[in-house]
C-alpha positions in Angstrom: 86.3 136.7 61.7 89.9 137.4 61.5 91.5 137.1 58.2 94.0 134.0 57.9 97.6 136.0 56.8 100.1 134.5 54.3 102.3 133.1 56.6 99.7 131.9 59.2 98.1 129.9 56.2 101.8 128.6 54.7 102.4 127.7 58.3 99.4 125.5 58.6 100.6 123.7 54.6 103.9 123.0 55.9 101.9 121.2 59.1 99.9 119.4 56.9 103.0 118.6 54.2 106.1 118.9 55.2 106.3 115.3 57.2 105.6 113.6 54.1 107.5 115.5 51.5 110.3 116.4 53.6 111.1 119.8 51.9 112.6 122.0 54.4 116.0 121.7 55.9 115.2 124.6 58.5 112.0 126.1 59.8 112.2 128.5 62.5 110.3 128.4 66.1 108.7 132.1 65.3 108.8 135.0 62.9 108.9 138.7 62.9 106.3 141.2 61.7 107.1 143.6 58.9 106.0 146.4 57.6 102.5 146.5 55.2 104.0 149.2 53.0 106.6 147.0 51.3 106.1 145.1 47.8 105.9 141.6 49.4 104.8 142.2 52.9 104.0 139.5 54.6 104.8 136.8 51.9 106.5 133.5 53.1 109.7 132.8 50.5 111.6 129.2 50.8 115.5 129.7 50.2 117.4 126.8 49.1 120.0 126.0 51.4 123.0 126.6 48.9 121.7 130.5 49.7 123.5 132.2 52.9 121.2 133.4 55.3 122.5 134.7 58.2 119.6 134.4 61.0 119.5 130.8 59.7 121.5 127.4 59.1 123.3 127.4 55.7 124.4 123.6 55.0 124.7 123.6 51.2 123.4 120.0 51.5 126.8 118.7 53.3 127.6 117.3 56.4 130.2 119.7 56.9 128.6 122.4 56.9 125.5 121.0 59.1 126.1 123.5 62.1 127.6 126.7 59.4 125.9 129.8 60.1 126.8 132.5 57.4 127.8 136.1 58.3 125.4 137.8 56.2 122.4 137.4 54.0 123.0 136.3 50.1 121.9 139.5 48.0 118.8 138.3 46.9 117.7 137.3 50.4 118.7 141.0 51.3 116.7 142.0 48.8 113.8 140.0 49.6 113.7 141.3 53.2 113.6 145.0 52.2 111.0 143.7 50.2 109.0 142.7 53.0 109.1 138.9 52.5 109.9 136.6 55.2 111.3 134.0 55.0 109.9 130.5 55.7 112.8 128.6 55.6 115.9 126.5 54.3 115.0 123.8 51.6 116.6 121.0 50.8 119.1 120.9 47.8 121.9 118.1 46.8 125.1 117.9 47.8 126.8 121.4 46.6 123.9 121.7 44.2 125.5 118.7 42.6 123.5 115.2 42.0 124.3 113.7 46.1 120.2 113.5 46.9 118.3 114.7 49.5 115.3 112.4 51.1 112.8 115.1 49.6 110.0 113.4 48.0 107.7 114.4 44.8 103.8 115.7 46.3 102.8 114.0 43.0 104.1 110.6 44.5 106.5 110.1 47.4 107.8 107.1 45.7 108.9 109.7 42.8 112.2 112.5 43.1 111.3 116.0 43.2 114.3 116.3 41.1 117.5 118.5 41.7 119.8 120.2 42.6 116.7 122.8 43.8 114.7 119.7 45.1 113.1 121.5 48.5 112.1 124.8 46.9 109.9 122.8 44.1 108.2 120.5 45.8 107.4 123.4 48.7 105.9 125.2 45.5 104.2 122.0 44.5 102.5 120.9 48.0 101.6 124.7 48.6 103.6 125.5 51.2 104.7 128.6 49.2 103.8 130.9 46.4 108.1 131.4 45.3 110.7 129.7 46.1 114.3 130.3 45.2 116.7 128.2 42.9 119.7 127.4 41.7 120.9 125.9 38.4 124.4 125.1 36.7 122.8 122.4 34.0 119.0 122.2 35.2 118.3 122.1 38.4 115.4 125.0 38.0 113.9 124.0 35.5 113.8 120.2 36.0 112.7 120.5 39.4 109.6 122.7 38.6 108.9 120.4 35.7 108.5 117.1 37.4 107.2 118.9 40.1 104.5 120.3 37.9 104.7 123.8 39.4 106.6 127.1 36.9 110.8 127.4 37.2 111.8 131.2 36.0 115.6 131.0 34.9 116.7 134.6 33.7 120.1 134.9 31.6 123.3 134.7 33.0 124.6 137.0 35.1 121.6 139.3 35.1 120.8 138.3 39.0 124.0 139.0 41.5 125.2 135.1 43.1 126.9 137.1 46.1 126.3 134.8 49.2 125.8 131.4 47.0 127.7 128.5 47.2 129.1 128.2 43.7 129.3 124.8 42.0 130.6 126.4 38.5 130.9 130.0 38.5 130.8 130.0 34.2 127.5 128.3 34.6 125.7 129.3 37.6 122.2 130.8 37.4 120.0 132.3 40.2 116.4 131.9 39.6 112.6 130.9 41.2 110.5 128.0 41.3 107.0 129.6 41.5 103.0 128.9 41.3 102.4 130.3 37.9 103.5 132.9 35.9 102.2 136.0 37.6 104.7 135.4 40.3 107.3 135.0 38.0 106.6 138.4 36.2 106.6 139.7 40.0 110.1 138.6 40.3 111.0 139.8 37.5 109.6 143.2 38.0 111.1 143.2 41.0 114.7 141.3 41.6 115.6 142.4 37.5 114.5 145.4 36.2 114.4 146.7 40.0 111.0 148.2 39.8 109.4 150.5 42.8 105.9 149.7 41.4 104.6 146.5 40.2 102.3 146.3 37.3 99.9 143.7 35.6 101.7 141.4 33.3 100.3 141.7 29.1 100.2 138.0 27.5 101.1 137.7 24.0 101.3 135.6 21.6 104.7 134.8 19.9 104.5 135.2 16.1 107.4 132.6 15.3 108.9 129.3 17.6 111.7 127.2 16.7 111.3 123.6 17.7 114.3 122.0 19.7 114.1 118.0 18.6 117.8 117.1 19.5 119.6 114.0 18.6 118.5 112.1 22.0 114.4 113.3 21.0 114.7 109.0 20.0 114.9 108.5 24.0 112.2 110.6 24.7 109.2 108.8 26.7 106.3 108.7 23.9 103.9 110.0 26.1 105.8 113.4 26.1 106.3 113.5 22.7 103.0 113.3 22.2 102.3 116.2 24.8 105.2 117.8 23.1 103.2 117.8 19.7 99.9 118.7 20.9 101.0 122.2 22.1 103.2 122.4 18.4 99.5 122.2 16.7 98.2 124.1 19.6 100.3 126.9 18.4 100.1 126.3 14.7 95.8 127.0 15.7 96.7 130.1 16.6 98.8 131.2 14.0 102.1 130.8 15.1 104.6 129.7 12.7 106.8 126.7 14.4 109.8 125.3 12.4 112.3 122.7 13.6 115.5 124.6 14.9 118.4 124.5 12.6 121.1 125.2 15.3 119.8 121.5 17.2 122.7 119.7 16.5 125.3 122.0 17.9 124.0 120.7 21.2 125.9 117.6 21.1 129.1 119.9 20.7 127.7 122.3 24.0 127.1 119.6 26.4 130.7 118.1 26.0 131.8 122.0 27.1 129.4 121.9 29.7 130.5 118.6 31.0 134.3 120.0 31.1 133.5 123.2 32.5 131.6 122.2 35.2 133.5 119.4 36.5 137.2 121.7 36.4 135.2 124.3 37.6 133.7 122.1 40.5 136.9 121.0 41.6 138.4 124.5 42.3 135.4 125.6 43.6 134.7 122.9 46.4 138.3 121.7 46.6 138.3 124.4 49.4 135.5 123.1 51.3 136.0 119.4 50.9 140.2 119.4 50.9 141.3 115.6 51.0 138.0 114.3 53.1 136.4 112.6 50.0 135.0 110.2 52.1 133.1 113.0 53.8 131.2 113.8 51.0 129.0 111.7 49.0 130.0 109.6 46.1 128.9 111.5 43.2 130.5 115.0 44.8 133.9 112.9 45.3 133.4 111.3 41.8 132.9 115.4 40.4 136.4 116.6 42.6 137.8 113.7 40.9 137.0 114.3 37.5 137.6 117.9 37.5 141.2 117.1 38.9 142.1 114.9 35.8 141.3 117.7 33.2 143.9 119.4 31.2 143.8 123.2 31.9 144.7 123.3 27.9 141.4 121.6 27.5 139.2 123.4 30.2 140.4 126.8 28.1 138.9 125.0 25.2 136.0 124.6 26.4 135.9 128.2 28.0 136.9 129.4 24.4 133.7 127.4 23.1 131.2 129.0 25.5 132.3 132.4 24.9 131.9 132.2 20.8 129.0 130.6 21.9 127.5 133.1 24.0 128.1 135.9 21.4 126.4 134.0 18.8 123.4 132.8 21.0 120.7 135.5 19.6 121.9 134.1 16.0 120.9 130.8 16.4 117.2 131.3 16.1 117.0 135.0 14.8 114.0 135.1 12.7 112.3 133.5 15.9 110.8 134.9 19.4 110.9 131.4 21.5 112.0 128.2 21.2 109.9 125.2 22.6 111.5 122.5 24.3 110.9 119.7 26.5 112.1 120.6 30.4 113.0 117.1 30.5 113.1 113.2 27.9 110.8 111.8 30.9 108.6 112.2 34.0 110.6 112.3 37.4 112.2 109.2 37.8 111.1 106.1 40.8 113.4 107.0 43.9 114.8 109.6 45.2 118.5 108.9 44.5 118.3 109.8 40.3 117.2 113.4 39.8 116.9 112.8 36.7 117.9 113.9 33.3 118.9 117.6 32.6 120.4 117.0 28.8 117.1 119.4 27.9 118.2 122.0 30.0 122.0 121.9 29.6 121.7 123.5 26.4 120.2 126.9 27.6 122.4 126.9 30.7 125.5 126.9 28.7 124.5 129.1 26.2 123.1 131.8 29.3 119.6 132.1 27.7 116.2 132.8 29.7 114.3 130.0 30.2 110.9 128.9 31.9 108.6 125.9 32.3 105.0 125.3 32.6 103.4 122.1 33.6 101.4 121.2 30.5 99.3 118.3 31.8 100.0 114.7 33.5 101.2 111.7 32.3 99.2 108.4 32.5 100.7 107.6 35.9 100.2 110.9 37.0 103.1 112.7 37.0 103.8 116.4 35.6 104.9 117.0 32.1 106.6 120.5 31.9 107.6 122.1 28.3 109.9 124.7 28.2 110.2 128.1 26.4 113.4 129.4 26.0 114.3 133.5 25.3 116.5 135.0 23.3 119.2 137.3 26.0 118.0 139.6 28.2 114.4 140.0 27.2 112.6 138.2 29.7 109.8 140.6 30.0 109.4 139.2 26.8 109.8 136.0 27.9 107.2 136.1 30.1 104.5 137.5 28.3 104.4 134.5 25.9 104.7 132.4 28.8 101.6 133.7 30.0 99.8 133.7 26.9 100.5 129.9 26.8 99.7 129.2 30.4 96.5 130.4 29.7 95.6 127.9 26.8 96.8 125.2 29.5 95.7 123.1 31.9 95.7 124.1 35.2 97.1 121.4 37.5 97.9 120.7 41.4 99.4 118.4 43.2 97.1 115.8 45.1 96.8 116.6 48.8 96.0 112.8 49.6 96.9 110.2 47.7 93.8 109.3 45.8 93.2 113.0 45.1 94.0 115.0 41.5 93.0 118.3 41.7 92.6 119.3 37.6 90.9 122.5 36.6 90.6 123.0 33.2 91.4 126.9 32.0 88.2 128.2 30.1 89.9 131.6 28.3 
């Protein structure tokens, strides 16, 4: 019997999947065959469409740019097809990567957002269309995404991926990352799109010996289901050892978000001033209400903020020396009812502004069954790192899956 290829088998999940959870903006008719020597031969990839591909529609989530069909590939879709991947398709992301929704709906529950901005690319992960998926993320639209989506969102540290060929929303801020099945594929981009490796090797878990907790002054609105998740992995790692002590540096996060806030909105109007001109009303609300704020703010205090981030980012490492991680929620809730809120990214915003590595595992399901992701943030540029402790603690986890009907809950239990 002939064996059933990746892409054969991702084309028969996106059959089965895709009418309900609406992930893909653009799927081509056919595909062509590559060569079985390359690193990812053969592996189906979902780009979001804020990506440029040029054998494929590039909308960036706008109506303007519904028919726009880029010049050339984005880098890292260049360097996925010398790679041998192929790619499946477009997916859904907001307006301009901003919070204007898609209709893409959660595979946990369709009456639930996948969240955003990289709302396609997780829930293709999720409903098992693909192994990686690529993402975006100027406050947290990575790692909230893979969170509620129960599935693993790899965010490296600023600037270490190239953005050439992606629609920027706020070019101090913008990260290029993957949504991804577990770990294993994210040490595989790593290996691969990072430290630019020729061969790929088997990933080493480890344990970290120290993690600062983040319990920031809005842990009061947290849901108390997820604090309670949040605490069962603290004494999780306190069984093995680890040493976990609150972080010190929490309440400068206040102080970072305001920047962020700034930065990206002043940042958002020069960037997509260009696109959008004077046709507000062709955009959605919230991406006319972002033009419209960044237009109002001072270039005195945009430098301020600028100023901020910088000190900021040269001080990161310093804010939790003497530790190897810290451990944070990926979001204060599950993902919200609808699919016009993608939710809260105050958990995230932190680590964007700051540049730092992050990545989030699903650490179980809440009592309505929805995905609860925590978050491990690195210090710069060790993601290797990074990923080792994230697969340690992905294998005291959980495993988890998204139902494939609706009455269905797939849960298999890890038994290293």
């Amino acid at each position: 019997m002939k064996e059933i290829s990746r892409l054969e088998r991702a084309i028969e999940m996106v059959k089965q999947r895709e009418p309900q959870i609406q992930a893909f903006t653009f799927l081509p008719e056919s595909y062509q065959t590559v060569s079985p020597d390359l690193p990812l031969s053969g592996l189906p990839v979902a780009v979001k469409d804020l990506i440029d591909t040029e054998d494929m529609p590039t909308s960036y989530g706008c109506p303007l740019f519904a028919t726009y069909l880029p010049s050339q590939d984005a880098w890292i879709v260049q360097q996925l097809k010398k790679m041998g991947a192929i790619v499946l398709g477009k997916t859904a992301t907001t307006e301009f990567a901003w919070r204007h929704a898609t209709g893409t709906k959660n595979p946990w529950n369709q009456k639930h957002t996948p969240g955003g901005s990289s709302s396609g690319s997780a829930a293709a992960v999720a409903a098992g269309m693909v192994d990686i998926a690529l993402g975006t993320q100027t406050v947290g639209s990575i790692i909230r995404p893979a969170a509620y989506c129960g599935v693993v969102g790899f965010k490296p540290t600023y600037g270490l991926l190239p953005t050439t060929g992606i629609h920027p929303l706020a070019h101090s801020l913008d990260h290029l990352g993957f949504i991804v099945t577990n770990c294993q594929y994210a040490s595989l981009c790593h290996q691969l799109f990072i430290e630019q490796r020729t061969e790929i090797t088997a990933p080493v878990a480890t344990m970290p010996r120290k993690v600062s907790l983040y319990l920031p002054a809005q842990w009061k609105e947290v849901e108390p289901e997820l604090k309670a998740h949040y605490f069962e992995i603290v004494t999780l790692l306190e069984s093995h050892g680890i040493e976990c002590q609150r972080l010190e540096s929490s309440h400068l996060s206040e102080k970072w978000l305001a920047a962020l806030e700034i930065i990206l909105a002043y940042e958002a109007n020069q960037c997509l001033s260009s696109d959008v001109g004077e046709q507000l009303e062709s955009v959605g609300k919230e991406t006319a209400d972002l033009i419209l704020r960044g237009r109002s703010i001072p270039e005195e205090k945009y430098q301020q903020a600028i100023t901020l981030l910088t000190d900021s980012r040269e001080q990161r490492d310093d804010y939790f020396p003497d530790s190897d991680v810290i451990l944070s929620l990926a979001a204060p809730g599950v993902a919200p009812m609808g699919q016009a809120y993608t939710g809260d990214a105050s958990f995230c915003a932190p680590w964007t502004f700051l540049g730092l590595p992050a990545i989030t595992l699903p650490i179980g399901y809440s009592s309505r069954y929805l995905p609860i992701g925590i978050q491990f943030i690195g210090h710069a540029f060790c993601e290797a790192e990074l990923l080792s402790f994230s697969l340690w603690l992905e294998s005291q986890l959980p495993c988890i899956s998204a139902p494939i009907n609706k009455r269905d809950l797939f849960i298999e239990y890890s038994t290293k």
